[in-house]
C-alpha positions as CSV (number, residue, x, y, z in Angstrom):
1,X,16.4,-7.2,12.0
2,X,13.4,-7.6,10.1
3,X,9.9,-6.8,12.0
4,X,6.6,-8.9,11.0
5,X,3.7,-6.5,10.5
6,X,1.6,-5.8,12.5
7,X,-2.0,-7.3,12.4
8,X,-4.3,-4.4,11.0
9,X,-3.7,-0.9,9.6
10,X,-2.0,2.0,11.9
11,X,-4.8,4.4,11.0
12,X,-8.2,2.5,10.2
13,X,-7.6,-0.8,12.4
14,X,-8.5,-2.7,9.3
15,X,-6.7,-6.0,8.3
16,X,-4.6,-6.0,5.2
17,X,-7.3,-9.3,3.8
18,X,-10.6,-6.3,4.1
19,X,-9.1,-3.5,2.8
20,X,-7.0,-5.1,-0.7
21,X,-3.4,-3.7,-1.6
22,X,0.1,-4.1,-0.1
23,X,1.0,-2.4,3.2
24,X,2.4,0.9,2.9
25,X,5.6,1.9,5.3
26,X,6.4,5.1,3.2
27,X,5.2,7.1,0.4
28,X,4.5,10.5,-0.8
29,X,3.8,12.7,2.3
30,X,4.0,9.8,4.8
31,X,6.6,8.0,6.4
32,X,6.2,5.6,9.3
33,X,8.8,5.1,11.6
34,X,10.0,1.6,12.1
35,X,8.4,1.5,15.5
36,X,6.3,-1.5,17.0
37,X,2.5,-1.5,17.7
38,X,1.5,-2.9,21.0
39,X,2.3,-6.4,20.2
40,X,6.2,-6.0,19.1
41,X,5.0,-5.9,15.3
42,X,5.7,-2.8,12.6
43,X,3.1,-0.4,12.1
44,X,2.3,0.0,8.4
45,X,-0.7,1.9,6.7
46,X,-3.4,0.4,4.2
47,X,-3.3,1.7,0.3
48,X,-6.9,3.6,1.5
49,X,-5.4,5.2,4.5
50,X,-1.9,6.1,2.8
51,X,-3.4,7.8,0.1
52,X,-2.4,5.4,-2.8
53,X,-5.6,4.9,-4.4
54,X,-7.0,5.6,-8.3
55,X,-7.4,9.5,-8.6
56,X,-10.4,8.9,-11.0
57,X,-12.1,5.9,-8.8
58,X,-10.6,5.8,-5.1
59,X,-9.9,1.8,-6.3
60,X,-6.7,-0.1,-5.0
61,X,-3.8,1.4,-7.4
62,X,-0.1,0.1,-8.1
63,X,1.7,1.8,-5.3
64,X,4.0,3.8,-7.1
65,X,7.0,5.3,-5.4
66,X,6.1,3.4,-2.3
67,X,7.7,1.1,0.1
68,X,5.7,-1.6,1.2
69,X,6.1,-4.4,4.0
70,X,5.8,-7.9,3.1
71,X,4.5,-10.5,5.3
72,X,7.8,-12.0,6.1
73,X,8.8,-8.8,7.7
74,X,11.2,-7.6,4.0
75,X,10.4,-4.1,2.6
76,X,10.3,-3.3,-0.9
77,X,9.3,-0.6,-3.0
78,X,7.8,0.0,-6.2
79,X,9.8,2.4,-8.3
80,X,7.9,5.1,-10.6
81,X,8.4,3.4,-13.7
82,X,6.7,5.1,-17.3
83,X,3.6,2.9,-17.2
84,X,1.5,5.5,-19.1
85,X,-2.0,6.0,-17.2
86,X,-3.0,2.2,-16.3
87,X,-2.4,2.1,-12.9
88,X,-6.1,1.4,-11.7
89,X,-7.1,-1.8,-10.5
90,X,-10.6,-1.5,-11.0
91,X,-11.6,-2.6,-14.9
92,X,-14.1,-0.3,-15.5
93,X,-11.8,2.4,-14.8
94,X,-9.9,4.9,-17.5
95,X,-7.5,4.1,-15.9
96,X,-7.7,0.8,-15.2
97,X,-6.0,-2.8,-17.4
98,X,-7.3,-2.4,-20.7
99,X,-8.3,-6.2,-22.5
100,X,-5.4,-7.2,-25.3
């Protein structure tokens, strides 16, 4: 059975439309049971909270080797793929999309 999220972040209480990113069930070093939050919905943690942020800037990254929660309630997760060092969100970054 699939779980709608819940409304804000497990950790910093902060909705998913404040903070940027995808919502983060599991990844490196943290996995969140599928448990529900006080109002029946899944717990999940922000990109911020979870740790899946730029290295260089602390900007919203692509979550690699995450699973996220969609807001229909589906997981997915973002396989570690060879994308070289432009992971980085922010523009201005070294690490960040580069203009073609």
């Amino acid at each position: 059975m699939q779980e709608l999220p819940a409304a804000t972040c497990a950790q910093c209480g902060l909705r998913l439309e404040d903070v940027g990113g995808v919502r983060i069930v599991a990844a490196e070093g943290l996995k969140l049971r599928a448990v529900r939050g006080m109002e029946g919905r899944r717990r999940w943690f922000c990109q911020r909270c979870a740790h899946v942020v730029c290295d260089v800037c602390g900007s919203i990254r692509i979550p690699l080797g995450a699973d996220i929660l969609h807001d229909d309630g589906t997981t997915g997760h973002a396989a570690i793929l060879p994308l070289g060092n432009r992971y980085c969100s922010n523009p201005a970054c070294v690490h960040g999309p580069k203009p073609n």
